[in-house]
N, C-alpha and C positions, 0 to 999 in steps of 0.2 A: 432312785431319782424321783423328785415330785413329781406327781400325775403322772405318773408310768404306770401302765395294769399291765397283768401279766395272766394268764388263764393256763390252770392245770388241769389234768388229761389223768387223771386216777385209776390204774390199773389195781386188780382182785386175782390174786392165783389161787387154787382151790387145794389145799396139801391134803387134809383129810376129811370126808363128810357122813354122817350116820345121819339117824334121823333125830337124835338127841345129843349129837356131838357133834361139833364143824373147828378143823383151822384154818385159816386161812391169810395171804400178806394180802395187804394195803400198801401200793405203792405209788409215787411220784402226786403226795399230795402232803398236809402239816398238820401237826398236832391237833388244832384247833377243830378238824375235819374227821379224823380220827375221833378224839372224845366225843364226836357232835353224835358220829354213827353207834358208838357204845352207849351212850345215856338214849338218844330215839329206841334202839334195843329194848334197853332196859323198864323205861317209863312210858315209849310213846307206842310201840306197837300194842293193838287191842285186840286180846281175846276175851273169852266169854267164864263169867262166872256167876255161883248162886249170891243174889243180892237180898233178896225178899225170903223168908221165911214164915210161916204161918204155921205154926205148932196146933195141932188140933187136940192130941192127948201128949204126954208128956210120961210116965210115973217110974222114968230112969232116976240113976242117983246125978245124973246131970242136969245143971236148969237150962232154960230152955234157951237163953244168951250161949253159953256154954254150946251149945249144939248149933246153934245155926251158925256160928265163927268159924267150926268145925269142918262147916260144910260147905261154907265160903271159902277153905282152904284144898277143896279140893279141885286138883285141877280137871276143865271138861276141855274135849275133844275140840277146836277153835278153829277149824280150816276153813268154815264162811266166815269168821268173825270180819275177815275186811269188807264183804258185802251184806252184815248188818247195818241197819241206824241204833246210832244212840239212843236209848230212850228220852231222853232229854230234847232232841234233835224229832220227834215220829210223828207225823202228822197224822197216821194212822189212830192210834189210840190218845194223842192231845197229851201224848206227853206222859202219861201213866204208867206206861213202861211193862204194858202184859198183853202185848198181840203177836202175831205171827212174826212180822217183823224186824222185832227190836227185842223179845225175849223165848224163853224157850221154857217149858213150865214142867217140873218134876216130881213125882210121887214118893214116899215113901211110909208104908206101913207094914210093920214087923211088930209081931207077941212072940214073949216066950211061955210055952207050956208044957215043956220039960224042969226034971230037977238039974240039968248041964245048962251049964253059964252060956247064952246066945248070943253072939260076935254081930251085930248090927256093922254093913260093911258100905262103902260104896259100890257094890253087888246089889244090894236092895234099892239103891235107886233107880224108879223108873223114869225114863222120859219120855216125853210127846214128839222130840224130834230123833229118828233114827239115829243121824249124824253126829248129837251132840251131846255125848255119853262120857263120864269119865274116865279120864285115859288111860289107869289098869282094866279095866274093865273092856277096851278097845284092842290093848296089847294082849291079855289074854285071848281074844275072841281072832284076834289073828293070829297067833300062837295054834291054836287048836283046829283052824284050817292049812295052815303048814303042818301039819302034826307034830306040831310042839308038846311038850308033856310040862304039865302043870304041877307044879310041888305043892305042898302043902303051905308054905309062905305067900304065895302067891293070891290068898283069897278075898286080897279086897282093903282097901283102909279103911281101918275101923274108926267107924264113930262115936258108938257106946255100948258097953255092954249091958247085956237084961239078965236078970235070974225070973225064973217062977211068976208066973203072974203080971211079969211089968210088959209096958209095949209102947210103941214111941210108934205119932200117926203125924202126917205133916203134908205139906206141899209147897214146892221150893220154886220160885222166880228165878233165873238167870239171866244176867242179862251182858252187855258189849259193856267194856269201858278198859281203862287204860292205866299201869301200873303207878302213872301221877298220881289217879285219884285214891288207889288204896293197892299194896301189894299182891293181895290175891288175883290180878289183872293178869300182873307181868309175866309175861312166856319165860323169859329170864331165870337158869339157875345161878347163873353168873355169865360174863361178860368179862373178860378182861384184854388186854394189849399192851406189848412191852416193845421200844425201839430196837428193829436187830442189830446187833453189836456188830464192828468188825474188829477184827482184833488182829496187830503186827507183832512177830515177836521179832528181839533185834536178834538174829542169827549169830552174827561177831561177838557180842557179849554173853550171848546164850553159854559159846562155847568157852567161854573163861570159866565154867562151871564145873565141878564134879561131879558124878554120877547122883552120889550122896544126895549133894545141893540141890541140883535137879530134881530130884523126889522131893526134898523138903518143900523146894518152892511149889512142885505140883499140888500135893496135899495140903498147901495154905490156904486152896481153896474150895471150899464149902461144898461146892457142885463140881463135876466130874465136865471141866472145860479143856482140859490138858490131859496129856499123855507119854509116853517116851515109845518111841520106835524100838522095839526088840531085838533090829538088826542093827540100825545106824545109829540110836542110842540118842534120838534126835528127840527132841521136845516140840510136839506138834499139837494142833487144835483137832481136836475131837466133836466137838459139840459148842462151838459158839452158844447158840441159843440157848445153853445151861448157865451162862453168863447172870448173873444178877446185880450187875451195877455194884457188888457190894465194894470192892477196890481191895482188896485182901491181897491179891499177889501184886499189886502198885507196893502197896505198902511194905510185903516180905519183899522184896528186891531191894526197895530201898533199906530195908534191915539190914538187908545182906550187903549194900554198899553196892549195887548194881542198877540205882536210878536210870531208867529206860530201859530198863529190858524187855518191857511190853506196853505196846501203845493200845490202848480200848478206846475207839469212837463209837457215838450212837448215832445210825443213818437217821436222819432228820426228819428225810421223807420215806422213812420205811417203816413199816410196824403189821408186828404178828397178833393176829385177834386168836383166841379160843372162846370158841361160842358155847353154851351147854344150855339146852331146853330143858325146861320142866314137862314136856311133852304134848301143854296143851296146842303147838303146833308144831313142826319140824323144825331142825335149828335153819338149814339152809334159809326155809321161805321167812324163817324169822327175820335174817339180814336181805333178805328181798324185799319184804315188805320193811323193814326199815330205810332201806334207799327210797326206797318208792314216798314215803312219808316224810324224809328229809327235801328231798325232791320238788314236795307239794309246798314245804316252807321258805324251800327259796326261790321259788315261783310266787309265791303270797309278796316275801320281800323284794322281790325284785319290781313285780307291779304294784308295790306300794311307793317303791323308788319313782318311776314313771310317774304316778301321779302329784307326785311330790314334785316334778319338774315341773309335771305342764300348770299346775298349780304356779308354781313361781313365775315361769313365763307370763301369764294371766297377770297375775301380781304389778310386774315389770309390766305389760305393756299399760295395764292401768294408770301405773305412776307417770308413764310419758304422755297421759291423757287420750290413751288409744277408746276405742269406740267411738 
C-alpha cells in the first residue's frame, strides 16, 4: 500500500566461527541488505597495508616496481586499523601520510653472502609498531607460545630471492585504507551468501516410484541433497544447503513424467553468509566492523533525509511569504 513503512528487526545466528573462517544466517531482512553487508565486507572495511616504498639498494633480479606490489600484497596484522586516520583525513602530519597516527613504518635489509640461494621473506620485515606485523609472522609467533611446531613451509612469503652478493635495503610506509581504493586493503578472502532453500517432496507421487527410479532421480543431482532411508526405503532431504538452485531434479521428474514431485522455494528473508579472512583481521570483527560501518551510512542517510525536509519546509514557508 502507498505510504506504508514497515521496519525490519534482522536477526544473525553464529553456525561456525574461527578466526579466519565464519558462517553465519542473516535472518528476517532482503536481498538488498544482505548484498549491502557482503560488498561493506568486502570493499569498505579498513585494514592496514604497505603503500610507500623507498628502495634504498636494490641488485635482486627484481625491479624495484616488482618488489614494492609484492609487499603491498602482503597482508599486516589490522586490529587498530578502525581507530587509525586516514592519511588523507591526519591533521597530524597535513596529510603526508608518515606519523604515528595514520601510518606505521617498516624496515627491511637482507644480503646474501653465501653460495645457497637466500629466501628474503616477510620474516625480514621489521616494524616500528609491535602490533602491526604481517600476519604469518603473528601466527607463527603464537604457534610457538602454544607449542606449536613450525615445519619447514611455514617460513615466511617470500619476496625475492638473492644469490651471492645481491641484497635488497628499503623502508616501507603502511598505511589505513579500504579495499575500494585498491585490493591489497581488503580483509576479504571471499564473501559469499546464498538464499536457504526449503524444499517439499510430494510424498503420494514419491511413491509411484521404484527403487530404481528413486536412485536415478537422487543422483540427477549434482550435490548430495537427497537420500533414501535404508529401512523405510523413503526418499528424504539430507542437506538442503547443498542445494544450488541448479533445477536438475525439477527437470528429471518431469523426464520421468512426475511434474511436482518436488517443490524448491528460496526464503526471501533468509540467507547463509561464509565469511573467510585474509587474516589481516578476524573474520568475526570483520562482520562487526562491517555493521558498524553500514550503520554509519545509514545514519549519514537518514540525516541527510532530515535536512532535506526541513530544507523544504523553509522553502514552503518562504513561498507563503513566511518571515
Amino acid at each position: 500500500m502507498e505510504g506504508v513503512s514497515y521496519q525490519r528487526f534482522p536477526k544473525i545466528k553464529i553456525r561456525e566461527m574461527k578466526d579466519d573462517y565464519m558462517k553465519f544466517e542473516l535472518r528476517e531482512t532482503d536481498a538488498s541488505m544482505a548484498n549491502a553487508l557482503r560488498r561493506v565486507m568486502i570493499a569498505e572495511v579498513p585494514t592496514i597495508a604497505i603503500d610507500l616504498v623507498e628502495i634504498e639498494a636494490n641488485s635482486s633480479v627484481l625491479n624495484d616496481e616488482f618488489i614494492a606490489h609484492r609487499l603491498g600484497l602482503i597482508p599486516l596484522v589490522s586490529d587498530d586499523a578502525m581507530g587509525m586516520r586516514f592519511s588523507r583525513d591526519c591533521d597530524a602530519c597535513d596529510g603526508d601520510g608518515q606519523c604515528e597516527y595514520c601510518s606505521v613504518e617498516f624496515h627491511l635489509n637482507v644480503r646474501c653472502d653465501s653460495d645457497q640461494t637466500l629466501d628474503v621473506t616477510s620474516n625480514d620485515l621489521r616494524s616500528t609498531e609491535p602490533r602491526v606485523i604481517p600476519v604469518d609472522v603473528a601466527a607463527r609467533s603464537l604457534a610457538s607460545e602454544s607449542g606449536g611446531f613450525d615445519s619447514p613451509d611455514q617460513r615466511g612469503i617470500i619476496i625475492v630471492k638473492l644469490r651471492r652478493g645481491q641484497e635488497l635495503r628499503l623502508r616501507a610506509i603502511a598505511r589505513k585504507g579500504i579495499g575500494k581504493d585498491h585490493a591489497k586493503w581488503s580483509p576479504a578472502a571471499t564473501v559469499t551468501f546464498m538464499y536457504e532453500p526449503e524444499i517439499h517432496i510430494n510424498e503420494e507421487l514419491m511413491e509411484t516410484l521404484t527403487l530404481d527410479e528413486k536412485r536415478t532421480w537422487i543422483e540427477s543431482s549434482p550435490t548430495k541433497v537427497f537420500d533414501i532411508d535404508p529401512n523405510t526405503y523413503q526418499v528424504r532431504v539430507v542437506d538442503p544447503e547443498a542445494y544450488t538452485y541448479d533445477e536438475e531434479v525439477i527437470k528429471k521428474a518431469e523426464a520421468m513424467g512426475k511434474p511436482g514431485l518436488v517443490e524448491i522455494y528460496a526464503k526471501e528473508d533468509s540467507f547463509i553468509f561464509t565469511v573467510e579472512s585474509t587474516g589481516a583481521i578476524k573474520s568475526y570483527q570483520m562482520v562487526i566492523n562491517a555493521i558498524e560501518i553500514l550503520k554509519q551510512k545509514l545514519d549519514a542517510v537518514r540525516l541527510q533525509d532530515t535536512e532535506d525536509a526541513d530544507i523544504g519546509e523553509l522553502a514552503q514557508h518562504l513561498g507563503r511569504g513566511g518571515l
